[in-house]
mmJSON file of the N, C-alpha and C atoms, coordinates in Angstrom:
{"data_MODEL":{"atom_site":{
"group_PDB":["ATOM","ATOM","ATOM","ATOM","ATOM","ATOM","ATOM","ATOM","ATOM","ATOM","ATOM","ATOM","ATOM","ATOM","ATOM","ATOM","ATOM","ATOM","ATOM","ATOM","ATOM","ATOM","ATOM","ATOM","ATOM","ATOM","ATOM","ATOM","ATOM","ATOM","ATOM","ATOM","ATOM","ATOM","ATOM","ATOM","ATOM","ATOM","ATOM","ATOM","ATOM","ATOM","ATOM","ATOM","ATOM","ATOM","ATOM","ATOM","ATOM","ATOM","ATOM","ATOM","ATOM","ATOM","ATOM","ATOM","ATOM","ATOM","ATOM","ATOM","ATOM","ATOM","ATOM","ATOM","ATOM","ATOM","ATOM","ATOM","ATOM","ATOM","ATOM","ATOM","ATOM","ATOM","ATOM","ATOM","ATOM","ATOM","ATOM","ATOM","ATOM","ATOM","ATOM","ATOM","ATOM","ATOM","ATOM","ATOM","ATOM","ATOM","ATOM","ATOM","ATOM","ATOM","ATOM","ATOM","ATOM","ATOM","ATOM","ATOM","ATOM","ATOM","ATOM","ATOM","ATOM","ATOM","ATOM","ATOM","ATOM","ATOM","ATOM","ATOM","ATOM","ATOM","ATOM","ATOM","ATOM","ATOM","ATOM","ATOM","ATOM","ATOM","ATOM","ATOM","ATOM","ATOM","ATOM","ATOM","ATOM","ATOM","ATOM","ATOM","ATOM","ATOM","ATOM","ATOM","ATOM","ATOM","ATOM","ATOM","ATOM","ATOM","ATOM","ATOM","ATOM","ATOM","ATOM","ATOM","ATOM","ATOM","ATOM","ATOM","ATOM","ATOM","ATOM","ATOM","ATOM","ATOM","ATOM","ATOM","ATOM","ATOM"],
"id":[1,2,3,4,5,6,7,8,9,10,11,12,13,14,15,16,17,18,19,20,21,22,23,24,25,26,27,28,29,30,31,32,33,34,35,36,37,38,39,40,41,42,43,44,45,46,47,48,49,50,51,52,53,54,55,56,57,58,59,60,61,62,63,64,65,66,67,68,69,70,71,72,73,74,75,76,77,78,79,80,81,82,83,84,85,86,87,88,89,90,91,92,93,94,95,96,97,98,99,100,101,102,103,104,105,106,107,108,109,110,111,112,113,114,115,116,117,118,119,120,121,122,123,124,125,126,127,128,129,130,131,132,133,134,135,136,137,138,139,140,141,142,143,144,145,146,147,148,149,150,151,152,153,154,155,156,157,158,159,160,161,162],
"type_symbol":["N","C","C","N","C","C","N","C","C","N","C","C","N","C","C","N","C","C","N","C","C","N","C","C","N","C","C","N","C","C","N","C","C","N","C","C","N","C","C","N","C","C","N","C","C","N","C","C","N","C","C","N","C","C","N","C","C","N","C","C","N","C","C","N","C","C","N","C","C","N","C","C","N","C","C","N","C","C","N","C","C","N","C","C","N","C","C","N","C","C","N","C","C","N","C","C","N","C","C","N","C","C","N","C","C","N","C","C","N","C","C","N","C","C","N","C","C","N","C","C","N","C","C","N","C","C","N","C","C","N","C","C","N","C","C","N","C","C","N","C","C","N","C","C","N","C","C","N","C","C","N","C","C","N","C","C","N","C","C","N","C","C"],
"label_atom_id":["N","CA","C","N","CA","C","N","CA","C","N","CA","C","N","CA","C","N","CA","C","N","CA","C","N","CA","C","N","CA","C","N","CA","C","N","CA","C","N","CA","C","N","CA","C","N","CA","C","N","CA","C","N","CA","C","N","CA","C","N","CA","C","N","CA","C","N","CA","C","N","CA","C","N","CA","C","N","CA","C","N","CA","C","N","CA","C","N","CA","C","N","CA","C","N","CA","C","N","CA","C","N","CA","C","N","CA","C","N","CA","C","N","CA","C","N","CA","C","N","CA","C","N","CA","C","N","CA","C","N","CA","C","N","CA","C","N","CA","C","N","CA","C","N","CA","C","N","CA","C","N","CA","C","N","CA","C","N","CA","C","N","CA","C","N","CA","C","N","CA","C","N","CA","C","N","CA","C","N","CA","C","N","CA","C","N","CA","C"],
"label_alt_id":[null,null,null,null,null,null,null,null,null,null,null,null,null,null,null,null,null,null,null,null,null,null,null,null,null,null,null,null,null,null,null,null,null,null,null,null,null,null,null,null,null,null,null,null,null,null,null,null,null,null,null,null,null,null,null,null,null,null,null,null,null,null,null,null,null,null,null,null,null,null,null,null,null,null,null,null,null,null,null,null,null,null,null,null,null,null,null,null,null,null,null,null,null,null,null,null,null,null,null,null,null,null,null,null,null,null,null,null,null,null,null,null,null,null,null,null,null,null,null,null,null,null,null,null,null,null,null,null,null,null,null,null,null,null,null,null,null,null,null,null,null,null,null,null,null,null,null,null,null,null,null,null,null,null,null,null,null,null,null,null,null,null],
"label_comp_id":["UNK","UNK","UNK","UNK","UNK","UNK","UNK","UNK","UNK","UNK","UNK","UNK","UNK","UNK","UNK","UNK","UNK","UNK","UNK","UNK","UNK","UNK","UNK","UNK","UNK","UNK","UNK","UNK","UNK","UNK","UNK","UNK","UNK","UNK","UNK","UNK","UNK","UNK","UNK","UNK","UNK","UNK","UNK","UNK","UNK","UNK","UNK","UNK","UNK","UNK","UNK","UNK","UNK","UNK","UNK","UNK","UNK","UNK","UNK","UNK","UNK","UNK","UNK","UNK","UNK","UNK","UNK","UNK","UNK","UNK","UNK","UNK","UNK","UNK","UNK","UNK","UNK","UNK","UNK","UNK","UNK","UNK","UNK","UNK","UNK","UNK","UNK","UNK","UNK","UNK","UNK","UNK","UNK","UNK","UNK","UNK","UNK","UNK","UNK","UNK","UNK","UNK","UNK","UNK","UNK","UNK","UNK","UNK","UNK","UNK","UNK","UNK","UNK","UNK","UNK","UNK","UNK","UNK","UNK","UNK","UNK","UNK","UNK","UNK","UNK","UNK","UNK","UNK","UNK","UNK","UNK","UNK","UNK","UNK","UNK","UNK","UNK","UNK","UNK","UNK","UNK","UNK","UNK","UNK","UNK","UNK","UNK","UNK","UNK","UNK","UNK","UNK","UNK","UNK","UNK","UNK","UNK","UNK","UNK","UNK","UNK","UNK"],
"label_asym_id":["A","A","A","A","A","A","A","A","A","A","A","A","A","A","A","A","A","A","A","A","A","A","A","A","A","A","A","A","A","A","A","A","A","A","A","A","A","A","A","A","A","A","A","A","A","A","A","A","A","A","A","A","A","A","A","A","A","A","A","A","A","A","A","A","A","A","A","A","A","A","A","A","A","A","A","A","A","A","A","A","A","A","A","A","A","A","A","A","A","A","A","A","A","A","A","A","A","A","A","A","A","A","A","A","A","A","A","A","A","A","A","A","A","A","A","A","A","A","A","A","A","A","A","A","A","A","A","A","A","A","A","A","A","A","A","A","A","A","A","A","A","A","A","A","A","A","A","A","A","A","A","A","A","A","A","A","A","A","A","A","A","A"],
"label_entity_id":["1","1","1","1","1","1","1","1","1","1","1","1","1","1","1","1","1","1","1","1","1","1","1","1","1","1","1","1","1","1","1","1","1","1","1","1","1","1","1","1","1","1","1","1","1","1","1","1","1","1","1","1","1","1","1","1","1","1","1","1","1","1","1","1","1","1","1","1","1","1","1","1","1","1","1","1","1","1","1","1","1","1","1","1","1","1","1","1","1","1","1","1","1","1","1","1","1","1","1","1","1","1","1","1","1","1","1","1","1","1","1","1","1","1","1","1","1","1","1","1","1","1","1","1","1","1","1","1","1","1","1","1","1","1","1","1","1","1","1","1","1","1","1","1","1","1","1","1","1","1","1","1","1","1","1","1","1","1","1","1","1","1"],
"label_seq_id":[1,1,1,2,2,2,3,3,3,4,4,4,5,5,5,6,6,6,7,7,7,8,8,8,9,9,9,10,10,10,11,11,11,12,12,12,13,13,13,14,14,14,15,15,15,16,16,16,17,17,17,18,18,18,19,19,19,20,20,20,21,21,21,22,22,22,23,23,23,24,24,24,25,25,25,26,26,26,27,27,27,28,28,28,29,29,29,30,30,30,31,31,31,32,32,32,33,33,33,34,34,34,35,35,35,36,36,36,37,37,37,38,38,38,39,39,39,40,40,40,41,41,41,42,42,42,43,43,43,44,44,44,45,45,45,46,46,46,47,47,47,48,48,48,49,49,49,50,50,50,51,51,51,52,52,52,53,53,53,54,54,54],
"pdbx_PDB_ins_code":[null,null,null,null,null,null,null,null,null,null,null,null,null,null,null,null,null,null,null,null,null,null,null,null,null,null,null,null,null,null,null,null,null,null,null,null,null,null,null,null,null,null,null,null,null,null,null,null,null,null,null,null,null,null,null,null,null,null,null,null,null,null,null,null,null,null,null,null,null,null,null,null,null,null,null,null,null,null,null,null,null,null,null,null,null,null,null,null,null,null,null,null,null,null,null,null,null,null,null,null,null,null,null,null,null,null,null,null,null,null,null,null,null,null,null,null,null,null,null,null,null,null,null,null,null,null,null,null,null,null,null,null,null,null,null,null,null,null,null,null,null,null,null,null,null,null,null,null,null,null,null,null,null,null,null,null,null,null,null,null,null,null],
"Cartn_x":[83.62,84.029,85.478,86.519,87.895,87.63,86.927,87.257,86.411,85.391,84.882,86.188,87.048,87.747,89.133,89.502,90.535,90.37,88.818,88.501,88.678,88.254,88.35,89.845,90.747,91.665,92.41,92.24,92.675,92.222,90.752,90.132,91.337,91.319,92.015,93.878,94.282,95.374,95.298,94.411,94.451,93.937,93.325,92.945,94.031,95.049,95.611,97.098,97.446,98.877,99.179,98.241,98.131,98.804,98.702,98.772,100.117,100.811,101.794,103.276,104.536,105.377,106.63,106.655,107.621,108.21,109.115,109.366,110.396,110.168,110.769,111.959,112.397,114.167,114.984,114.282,114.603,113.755,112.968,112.408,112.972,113.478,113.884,112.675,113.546,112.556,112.439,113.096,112.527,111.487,111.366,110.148,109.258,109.032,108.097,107.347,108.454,107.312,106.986,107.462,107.076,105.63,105.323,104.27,103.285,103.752,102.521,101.869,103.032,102.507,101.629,101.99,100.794,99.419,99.456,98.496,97.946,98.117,97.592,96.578,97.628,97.14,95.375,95.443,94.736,93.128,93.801,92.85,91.768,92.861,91.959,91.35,91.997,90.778,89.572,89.865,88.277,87.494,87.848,87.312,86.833,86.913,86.52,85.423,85.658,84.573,83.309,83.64,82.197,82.057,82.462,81.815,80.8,81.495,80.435,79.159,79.713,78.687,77.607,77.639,77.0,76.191],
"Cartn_y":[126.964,125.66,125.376,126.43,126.333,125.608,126.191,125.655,124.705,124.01,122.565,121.855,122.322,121.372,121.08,122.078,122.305,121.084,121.462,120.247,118.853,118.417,117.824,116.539,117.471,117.452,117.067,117.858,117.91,116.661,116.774,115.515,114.325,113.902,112.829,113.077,113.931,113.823,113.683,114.232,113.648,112.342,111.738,110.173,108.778,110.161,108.444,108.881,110.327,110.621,111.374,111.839,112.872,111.628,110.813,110.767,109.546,109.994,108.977,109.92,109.913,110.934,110.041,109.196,107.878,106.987,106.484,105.389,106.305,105.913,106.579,106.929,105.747,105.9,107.05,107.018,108.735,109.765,109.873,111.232,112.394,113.419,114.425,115.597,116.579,117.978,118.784,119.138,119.438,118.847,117.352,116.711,116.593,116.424,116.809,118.076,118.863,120.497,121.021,120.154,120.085,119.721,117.949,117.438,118.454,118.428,119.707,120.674,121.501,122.79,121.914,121.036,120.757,120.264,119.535,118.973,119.542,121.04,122.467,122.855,123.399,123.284,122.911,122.024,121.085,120.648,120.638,121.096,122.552,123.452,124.687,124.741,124.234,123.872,123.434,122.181,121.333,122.442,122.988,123.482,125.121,125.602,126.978,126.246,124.61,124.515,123.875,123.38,123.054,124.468,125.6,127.067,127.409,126.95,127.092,126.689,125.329,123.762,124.352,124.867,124.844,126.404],
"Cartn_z":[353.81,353.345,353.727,353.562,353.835,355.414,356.086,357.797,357.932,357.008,357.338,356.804,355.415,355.078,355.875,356.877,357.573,358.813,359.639,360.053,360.184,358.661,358.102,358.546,357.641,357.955,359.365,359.894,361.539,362.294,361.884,362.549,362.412,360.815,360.353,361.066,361.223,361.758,363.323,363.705,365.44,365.509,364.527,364.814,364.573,363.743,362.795,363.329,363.566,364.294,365.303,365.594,367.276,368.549,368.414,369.52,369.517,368.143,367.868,367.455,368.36,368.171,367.547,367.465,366.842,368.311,367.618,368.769,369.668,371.301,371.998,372.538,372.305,372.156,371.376,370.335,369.326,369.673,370.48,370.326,371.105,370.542,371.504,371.491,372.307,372.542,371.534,370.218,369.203,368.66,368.391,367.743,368.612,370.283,370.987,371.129,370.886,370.68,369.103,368.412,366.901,367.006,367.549,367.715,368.352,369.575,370.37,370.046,368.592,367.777,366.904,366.0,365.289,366.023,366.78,367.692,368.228,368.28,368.872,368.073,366.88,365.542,364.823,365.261,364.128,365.766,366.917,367.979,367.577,367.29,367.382,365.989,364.871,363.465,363.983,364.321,364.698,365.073,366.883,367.402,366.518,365.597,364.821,363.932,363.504,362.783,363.704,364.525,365.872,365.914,366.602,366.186,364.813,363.833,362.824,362.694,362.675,362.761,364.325,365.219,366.347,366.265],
"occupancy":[1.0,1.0,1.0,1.0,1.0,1.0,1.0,1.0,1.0,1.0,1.0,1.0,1.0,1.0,1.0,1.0,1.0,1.0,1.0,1.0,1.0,1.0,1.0,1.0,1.0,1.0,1.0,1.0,1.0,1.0,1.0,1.0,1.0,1.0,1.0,1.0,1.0,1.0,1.0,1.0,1.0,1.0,1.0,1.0,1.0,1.0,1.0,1.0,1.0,1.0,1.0,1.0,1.0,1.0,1.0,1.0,1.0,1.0,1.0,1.0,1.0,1.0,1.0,1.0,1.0,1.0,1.0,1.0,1.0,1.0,1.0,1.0,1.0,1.0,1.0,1.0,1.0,1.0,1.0,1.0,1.0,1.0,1.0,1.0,1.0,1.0,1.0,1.0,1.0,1.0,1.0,1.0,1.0,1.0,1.0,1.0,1.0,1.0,1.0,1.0,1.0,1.0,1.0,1.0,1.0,1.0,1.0,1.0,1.0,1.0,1.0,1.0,1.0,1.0,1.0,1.0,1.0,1.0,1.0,1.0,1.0,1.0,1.0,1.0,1.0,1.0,1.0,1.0,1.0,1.0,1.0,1.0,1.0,1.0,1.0,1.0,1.0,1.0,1.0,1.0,1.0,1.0,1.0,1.0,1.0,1.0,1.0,1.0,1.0,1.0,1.0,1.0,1.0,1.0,1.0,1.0,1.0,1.0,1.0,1.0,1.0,1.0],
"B_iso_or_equiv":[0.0,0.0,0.0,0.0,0.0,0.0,0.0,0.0,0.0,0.0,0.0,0.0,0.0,0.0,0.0,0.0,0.0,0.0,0.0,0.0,0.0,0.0,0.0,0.0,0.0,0.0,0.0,0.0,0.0,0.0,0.0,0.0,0.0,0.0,0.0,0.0,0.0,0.0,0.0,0.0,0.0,0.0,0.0,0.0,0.0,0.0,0.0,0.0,0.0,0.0,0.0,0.0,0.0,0.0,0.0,0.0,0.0,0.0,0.0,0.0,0.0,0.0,0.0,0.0,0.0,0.0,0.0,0.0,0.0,0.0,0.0,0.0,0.0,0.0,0.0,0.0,0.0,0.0,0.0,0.0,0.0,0.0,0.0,0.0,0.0,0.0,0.0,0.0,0.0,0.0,0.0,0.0,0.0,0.0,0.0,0.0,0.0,0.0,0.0,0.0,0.0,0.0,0.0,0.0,0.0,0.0,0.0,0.0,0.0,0.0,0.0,0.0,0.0,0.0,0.0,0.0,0.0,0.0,0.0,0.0,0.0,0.0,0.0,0.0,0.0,0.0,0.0,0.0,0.0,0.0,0.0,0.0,0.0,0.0,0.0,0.0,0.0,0.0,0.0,0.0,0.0,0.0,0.0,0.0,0.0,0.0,0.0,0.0,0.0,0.0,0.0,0.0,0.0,0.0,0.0,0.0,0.0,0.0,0.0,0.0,0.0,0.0],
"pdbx_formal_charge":[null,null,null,null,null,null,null,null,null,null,null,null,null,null,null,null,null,null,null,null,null,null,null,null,null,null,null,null,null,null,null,null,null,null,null,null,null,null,null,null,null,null,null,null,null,null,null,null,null,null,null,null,null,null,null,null,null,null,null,null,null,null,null,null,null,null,null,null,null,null,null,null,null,null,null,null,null,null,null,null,null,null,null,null,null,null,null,null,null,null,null,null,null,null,null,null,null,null,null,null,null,null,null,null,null,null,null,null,null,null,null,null,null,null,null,null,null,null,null,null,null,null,null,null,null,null,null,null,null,null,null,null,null,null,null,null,null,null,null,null,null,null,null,null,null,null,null,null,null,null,null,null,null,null,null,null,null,null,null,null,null,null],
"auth_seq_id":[1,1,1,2,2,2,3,3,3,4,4,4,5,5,5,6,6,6,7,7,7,8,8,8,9,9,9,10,10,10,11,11,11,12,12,12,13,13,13,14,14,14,15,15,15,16,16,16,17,17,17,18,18,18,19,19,19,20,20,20,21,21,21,22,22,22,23,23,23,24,24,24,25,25,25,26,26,26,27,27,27,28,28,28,29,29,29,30,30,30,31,31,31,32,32,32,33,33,33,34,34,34,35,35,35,36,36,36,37,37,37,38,38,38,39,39,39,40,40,40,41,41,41,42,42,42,43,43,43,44,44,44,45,45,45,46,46,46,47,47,47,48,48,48,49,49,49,50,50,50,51,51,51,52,52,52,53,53,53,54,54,54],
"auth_comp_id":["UNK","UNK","UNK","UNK","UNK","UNK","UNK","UNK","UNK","UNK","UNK","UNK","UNK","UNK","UNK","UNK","UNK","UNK","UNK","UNK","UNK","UNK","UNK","UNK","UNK","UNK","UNK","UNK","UNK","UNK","UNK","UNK","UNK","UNK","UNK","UNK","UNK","UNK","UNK","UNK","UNK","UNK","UNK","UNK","UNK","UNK","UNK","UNK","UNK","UNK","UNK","UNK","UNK","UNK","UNK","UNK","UNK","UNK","UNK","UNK","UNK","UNK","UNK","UNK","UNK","UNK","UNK","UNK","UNK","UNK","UNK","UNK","UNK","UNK","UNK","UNK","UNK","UNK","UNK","UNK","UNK","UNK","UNK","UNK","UNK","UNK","UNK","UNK","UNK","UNK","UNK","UNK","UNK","UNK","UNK","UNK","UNK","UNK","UNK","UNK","UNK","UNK","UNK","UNK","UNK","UNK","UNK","UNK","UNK","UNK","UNK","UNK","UNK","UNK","UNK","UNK","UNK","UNK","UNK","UNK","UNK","UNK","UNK","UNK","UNK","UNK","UNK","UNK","UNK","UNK","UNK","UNK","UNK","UNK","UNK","UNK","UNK","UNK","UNK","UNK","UNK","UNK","UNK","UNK","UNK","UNK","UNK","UNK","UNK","UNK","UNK","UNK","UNK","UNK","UNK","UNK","UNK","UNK","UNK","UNK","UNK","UNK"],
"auth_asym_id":["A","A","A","A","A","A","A","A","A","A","A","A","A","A","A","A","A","A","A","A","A","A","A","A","A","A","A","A","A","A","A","A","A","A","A","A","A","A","A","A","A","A","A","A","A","A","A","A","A","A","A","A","A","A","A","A","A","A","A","A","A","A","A","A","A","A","A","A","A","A","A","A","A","A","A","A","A","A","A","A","A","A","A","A","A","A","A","A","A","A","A","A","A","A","A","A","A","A","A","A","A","A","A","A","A","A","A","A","A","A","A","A","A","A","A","A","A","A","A","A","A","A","A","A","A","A","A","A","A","A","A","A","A","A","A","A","A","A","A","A","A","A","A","A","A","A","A","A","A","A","A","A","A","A","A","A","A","A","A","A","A","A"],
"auth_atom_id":["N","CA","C","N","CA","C","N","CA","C","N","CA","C","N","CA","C","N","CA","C","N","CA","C","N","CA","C","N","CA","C","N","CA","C","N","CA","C","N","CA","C","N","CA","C","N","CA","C","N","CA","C","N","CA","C","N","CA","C","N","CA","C","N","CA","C","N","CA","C","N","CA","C","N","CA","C","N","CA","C","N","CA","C","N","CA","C","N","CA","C","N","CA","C","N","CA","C","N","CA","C","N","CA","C","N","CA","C","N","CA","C","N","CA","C","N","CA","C","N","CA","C","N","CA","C","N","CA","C","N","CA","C","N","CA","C","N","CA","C","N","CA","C","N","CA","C","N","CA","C","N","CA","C","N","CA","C","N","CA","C","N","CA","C","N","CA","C","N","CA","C","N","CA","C","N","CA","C","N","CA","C","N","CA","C","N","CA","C"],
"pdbx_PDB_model_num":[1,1,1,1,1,1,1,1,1,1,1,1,1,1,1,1,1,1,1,1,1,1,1,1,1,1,1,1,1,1,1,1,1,1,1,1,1,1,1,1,1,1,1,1,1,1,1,1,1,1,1,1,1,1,1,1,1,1,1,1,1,1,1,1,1,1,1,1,1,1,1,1,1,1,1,1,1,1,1,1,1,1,1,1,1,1,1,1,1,1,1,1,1,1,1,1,1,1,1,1,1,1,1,1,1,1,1,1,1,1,1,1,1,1,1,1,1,1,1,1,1,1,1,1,1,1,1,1,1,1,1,1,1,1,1,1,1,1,1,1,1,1,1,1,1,1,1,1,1,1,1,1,1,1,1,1,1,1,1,1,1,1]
}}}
């Protein structure tokens, strides 16, 4: 259940902020590889619960 709910989760953050790092004028290379680790993150959740689910 922990890794459907992790899923879960992940799903909802790659839909509503994955692919949003703020406005670009401010973004530096700390908050770009901030983004990337979570976005990694929350990639390889999904993907452990399609392992389950499959």
């Amino acid at each position: 259940m922990d890794t459907l709910h992790k899923a879960r989760q992940a799903r909802n953050w790659i839909a509503h902020e994955g692919a949003s790092i703020g406005a670009i004028w401010c973004v530096d290379r700390d908050r770009i590889l901030q983004h990337a680790v979570k976005l990694r993150a929350a990639v390889t959740d999904l993907a452990l619960s399609d392992n389950v689910i499959s």
